[in-house]
C-alpha positions in Angstrom: 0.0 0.0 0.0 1.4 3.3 -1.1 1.6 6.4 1.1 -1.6 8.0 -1.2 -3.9 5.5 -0.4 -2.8 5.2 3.4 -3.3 9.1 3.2 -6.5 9.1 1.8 -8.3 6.3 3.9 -7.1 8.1 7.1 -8.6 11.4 5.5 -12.3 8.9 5.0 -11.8 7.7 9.1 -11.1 11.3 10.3 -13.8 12.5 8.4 -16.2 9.9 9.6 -15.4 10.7 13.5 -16.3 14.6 12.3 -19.6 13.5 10.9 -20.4 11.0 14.1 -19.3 14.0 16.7 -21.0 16.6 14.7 -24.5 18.0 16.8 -26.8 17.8 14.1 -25.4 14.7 14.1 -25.8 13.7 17.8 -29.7 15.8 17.6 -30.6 13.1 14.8 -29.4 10.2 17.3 -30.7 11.9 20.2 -34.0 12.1 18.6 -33.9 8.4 17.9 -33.2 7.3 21.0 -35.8 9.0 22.9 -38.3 7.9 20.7 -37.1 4.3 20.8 -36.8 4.4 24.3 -40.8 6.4 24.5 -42.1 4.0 22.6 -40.9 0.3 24.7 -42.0 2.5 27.8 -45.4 3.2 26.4 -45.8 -0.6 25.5 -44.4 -1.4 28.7 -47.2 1.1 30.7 -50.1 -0.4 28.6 -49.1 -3.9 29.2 -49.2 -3.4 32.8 -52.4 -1.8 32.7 -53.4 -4.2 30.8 -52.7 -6.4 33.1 -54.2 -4.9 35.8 -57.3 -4.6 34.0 -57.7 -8.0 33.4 -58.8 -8.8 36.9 -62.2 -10.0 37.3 -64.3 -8.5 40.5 -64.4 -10.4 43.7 -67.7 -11.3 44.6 -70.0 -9.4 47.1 -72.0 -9.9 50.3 -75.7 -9.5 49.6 -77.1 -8.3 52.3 -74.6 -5.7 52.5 -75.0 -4.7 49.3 -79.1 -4.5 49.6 -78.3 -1.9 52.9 -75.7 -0.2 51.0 -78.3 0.5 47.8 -81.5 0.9 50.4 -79.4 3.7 52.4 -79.1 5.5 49.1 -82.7 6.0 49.0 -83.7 5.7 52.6 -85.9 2.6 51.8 -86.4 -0.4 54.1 -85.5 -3.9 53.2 -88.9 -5.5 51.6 -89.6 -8.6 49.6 -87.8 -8.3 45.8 -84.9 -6.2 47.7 -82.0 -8.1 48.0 -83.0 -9.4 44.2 -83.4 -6.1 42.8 -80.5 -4.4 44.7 -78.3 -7.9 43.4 -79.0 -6.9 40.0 -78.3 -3.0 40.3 -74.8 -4.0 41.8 -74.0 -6.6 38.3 -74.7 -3.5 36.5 -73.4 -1.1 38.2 -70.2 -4.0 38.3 -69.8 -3.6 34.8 -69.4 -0.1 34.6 -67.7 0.9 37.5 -64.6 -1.7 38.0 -61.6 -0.6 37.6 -60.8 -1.0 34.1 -64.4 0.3 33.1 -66.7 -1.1 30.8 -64.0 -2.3 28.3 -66.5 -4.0 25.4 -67.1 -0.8 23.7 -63.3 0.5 23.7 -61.7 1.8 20.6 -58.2 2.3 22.1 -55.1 0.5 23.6 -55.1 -1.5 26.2 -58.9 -2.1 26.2 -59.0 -2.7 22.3 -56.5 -5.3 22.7 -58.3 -7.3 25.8 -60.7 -9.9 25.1 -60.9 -11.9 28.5 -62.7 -8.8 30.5 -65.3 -7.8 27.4 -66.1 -11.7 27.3 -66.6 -11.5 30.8 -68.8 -8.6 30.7 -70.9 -10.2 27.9 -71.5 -13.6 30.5 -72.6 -10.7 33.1 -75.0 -8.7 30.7 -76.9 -11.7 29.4 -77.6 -13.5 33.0 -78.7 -9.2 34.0 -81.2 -9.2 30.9 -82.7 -12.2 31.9 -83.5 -11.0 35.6 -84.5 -8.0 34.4 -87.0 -9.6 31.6 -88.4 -12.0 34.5 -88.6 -8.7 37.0 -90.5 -6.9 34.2 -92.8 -9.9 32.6 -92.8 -11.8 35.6 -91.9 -11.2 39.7 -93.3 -7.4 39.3 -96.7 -8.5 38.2 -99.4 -10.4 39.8 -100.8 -12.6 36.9 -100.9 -12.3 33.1 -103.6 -8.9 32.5 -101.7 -6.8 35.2 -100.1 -3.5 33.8 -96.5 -3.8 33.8 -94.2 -1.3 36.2 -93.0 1.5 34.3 -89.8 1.6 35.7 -88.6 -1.6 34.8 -90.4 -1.0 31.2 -87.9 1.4 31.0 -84.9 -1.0 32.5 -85.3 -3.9 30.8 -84.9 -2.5 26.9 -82.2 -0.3 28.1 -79.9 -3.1 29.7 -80.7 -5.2 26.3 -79.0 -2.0 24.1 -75.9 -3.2 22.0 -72.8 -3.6 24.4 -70.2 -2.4 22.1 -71.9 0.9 20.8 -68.6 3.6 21.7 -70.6 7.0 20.8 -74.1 8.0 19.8 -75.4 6.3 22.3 -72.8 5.1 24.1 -73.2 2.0 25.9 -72.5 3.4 29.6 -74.9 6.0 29.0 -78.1 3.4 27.5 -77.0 1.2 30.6 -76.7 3.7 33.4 -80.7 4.8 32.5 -81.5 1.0 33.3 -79.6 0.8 36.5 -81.7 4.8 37.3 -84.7 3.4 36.5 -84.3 0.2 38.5 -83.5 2.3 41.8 -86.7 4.0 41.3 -88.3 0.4 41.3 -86.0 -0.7 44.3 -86.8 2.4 46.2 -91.0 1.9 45.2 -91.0 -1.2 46.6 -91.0 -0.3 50.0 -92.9 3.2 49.8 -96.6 3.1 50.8 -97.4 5.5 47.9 -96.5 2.9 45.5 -98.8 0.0 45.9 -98.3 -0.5 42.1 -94.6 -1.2 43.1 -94.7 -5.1 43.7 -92.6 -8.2 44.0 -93.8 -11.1 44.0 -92.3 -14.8 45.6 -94.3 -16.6 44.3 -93.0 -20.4 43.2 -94.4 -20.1 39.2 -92.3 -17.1 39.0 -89.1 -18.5 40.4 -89.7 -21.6 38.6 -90.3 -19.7 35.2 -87.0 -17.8 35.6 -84.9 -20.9 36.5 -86.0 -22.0 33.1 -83.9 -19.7 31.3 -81.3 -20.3 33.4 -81.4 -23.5 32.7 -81.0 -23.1 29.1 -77.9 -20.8 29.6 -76.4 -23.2 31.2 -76.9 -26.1 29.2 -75.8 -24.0 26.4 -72.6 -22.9 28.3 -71.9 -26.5 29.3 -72.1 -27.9 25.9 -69.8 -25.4 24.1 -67.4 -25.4 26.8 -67.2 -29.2 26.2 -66.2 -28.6 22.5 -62.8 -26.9 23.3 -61.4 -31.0 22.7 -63.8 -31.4 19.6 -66.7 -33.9 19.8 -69.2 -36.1 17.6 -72.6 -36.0 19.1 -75.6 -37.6 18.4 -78.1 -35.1 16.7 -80.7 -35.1 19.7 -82.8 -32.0 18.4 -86.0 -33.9 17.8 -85.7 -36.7 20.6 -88.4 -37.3 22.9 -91.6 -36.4 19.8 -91.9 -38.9 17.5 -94.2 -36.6 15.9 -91.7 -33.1 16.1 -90.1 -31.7 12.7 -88.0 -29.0 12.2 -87.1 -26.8 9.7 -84.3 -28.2 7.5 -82.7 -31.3 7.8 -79.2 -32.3 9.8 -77.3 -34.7 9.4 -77.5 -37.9 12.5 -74.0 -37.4 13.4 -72.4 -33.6 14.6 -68.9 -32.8 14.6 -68.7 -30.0 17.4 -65.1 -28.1 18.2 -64.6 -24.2 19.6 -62.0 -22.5 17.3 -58.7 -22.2 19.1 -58.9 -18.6 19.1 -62.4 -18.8 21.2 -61.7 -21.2 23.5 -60.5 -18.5 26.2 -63.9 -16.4 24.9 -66.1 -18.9 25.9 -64.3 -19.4 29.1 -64.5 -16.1 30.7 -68.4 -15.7 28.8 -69.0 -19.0 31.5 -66.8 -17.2 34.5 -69.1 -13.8 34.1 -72.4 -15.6 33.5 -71.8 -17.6 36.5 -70.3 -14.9 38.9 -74.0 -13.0 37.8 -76.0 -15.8 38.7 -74.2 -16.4 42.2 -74.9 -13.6 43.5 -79.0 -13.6 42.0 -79.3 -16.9 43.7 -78.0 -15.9 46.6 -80.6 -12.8 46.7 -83.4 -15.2 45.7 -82.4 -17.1 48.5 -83.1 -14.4 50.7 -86.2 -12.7 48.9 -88.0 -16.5 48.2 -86.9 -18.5 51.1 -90.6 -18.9 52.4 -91.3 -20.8 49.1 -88.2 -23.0 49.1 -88.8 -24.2 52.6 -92.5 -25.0 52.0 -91.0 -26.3 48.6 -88.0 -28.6 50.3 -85.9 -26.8 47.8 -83.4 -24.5 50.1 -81.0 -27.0 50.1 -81.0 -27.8 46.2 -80.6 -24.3 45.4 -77.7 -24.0 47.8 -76.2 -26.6 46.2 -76.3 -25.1 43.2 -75.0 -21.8 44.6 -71.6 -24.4 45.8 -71.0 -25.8 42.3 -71.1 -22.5 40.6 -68.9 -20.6 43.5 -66.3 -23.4 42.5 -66.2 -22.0 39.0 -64.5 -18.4 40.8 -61.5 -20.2 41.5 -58.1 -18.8 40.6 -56.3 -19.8 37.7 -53.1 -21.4 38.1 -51.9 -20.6 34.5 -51.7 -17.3 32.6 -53.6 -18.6 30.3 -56.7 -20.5 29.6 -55.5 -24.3 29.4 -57.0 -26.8 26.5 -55.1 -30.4 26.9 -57.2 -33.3 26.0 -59.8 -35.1 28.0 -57.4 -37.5 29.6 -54.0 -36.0 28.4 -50.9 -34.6 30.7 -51.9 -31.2 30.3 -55.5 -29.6 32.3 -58.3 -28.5 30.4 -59.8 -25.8 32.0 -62.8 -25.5 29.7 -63.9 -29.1 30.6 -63.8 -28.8 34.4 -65.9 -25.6 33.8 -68.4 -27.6 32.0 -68.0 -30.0 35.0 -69.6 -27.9 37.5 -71.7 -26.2 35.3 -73.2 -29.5 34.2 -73.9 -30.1 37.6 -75.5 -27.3 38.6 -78.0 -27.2 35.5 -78.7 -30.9 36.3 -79.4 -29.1 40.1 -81.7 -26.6 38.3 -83.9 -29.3 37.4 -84.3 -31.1 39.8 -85.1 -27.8 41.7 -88.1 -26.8 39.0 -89.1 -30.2 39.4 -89.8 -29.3 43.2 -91.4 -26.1 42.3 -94.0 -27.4 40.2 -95.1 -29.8 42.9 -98.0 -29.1 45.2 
């Protein structure tokens, strides 16, 4: 290598060492770096929130939650209370946790979470079907009595679309339900409101615990498809005379997509965290009925097998090993007790309908 070329490479280093030391230089990198560094730290923050928001609710006391919602109003503690003031604490549950109502969000983290929003959905459907049974049912006295007004106005309102973010948004349709059903807990106990009624009676119990029935059975049957099943096509069993619309084949293959499995899960966790604390406050509100009945101890054994589907998971995430494989399947022991407690359910409308 000649002296030129030695020259003029040390020339290209020492001008390169300019270049890196030069401050528009450094202001270019600097600028980089910050954002880099603004941008794993905003990722971080909204994966801990995230995180944090993920959390389901703990469950409540209901009896302390009927005084809490009674003091508001300065009502007393009637028949219907604890069931109405159950159902204004789901709703007001959904709304006021600590993440918010998530279903509805359009931005990071909530947009990115699906557990919670499935959560919420389980929640919202077993709260519409109280609410239909208060307004059609418990509230009225037999078929040609006028319907209350306030829960007239509850039970559309709670049935509104749960992801609608703006005009309406979905806080604001729910939040007029959950008003309008403390004007119907509060008028239960006022003497100016005879119209105001609950009603224990054992044909409206039973005819609510018939939709609950059929949530569960449904929630049972598609959390037993996270392993993939054939079934028996059972849809006209039991009427040798019953048709249906279109024809299906003898034989069903049945399997939740892998990307729903976790979906369906936490739509079974909210569902039954709603309808733990409902029974609970029917407990209370019908417990002449279920004595008289010999049911008490049915519907508190239904109350223990859905309590067991609270408990903490031991794995990040929602686990789907085969029936008798190494690995749990946490969608099949949820269909376990769910099973059980619909097959509880039954037997407990069984008792109802006898004399």
């Amino acid at each position: 290598m000649d002296l030129t070329s030695l020259l003029e490479q040390l020339k290209e280093r020492l001008q390169q060492l300019i270049n890196l030391y030069h401050p528009e230089t450094w202001r270019e990198k600097g600028w980089l770096w910050s954002s880099g560094i603004g941008s794993l730290t905003l990722v971080v923050i909204l994966f801990v929130v995230g995180m944090l928001w993920s959390y389901e609710p703990d469950l409540f006391d209901i009896r302390e939650n009927t005084a809490l919602q009674l003091n508001e109003s300065s009502s007393t503690v009637v028949t219907g209370s604890h069931t109405t003031a159950a159902l204004v604490r789901a709703m007001e549950t959904l709304l006021e946790k600590p993440s918010g109502y998530l279903s509805n969000d359009i931005l990071p983290p909530g947009v990115f979470l699906d557990n919670i929003p499935n959560w919420e959905f389980g929640v919202l459907v077993q709260s519409r079907d109280l609410a239909r049974s208060l307004r059609n049912d418990m509230s009225r006295s037999q078929s040609q009595s006028m319907e209350n007004k306030d829960l007239a106005i509850a039970e559309p309102q709670f049935n509104f679309s749960n992801d609608s973010w703006i005009f309406p948004a979905t806080e604001s349709e729910y939040r007029t339900g959950i008003e309008a059903l403390r004007r119907y807990l509060a008028g239960l106990s006022s003497q100016g409101e005879e119209a105001t009624q609950f009603f224990a009676r054992a044909d409206n119990l039973r005819d609510w615990l018939a939709v609950v029935e059929k949530r569960l059975g449904s929630l049972s049957q598609r959390l037993s498809a996270s392993v993939g099943q054939e079934r028996i096509n059972t849809d006209l069993a039991g009427d040798p005379e019953a048709t249906q619309s279109t024809s299906t084949p003898e034989r069903v293959e049945v399997q939740t997509p892998w990307l729903e499995i976790d979906d369906v899960f936490y739509e079974a966790r909210g569902s039954t965290w709603a309808l733990i604390h409902f029974l609970h406050a029917v407990e209370i509100d019908f417990q002449e009925i279920l004595r008289k009945k010999n049911a008490l101890v049915s519907l508190r054994q239904i109350i223990r097998e859905l309590e067991a589907t609270q408990q903490s998971l031991s794995s990040p995430t929602v686990l789907n090993g085969g029936g008798f494989g190494i690995f749990a399947n946490y969608s099949l022991v949820m269909a376990s007790y769910i099973s059980r407690a619909n097959a509880a359910v039954i037997d407990m409308r069984n008792l109802l309908s006898q004399g």
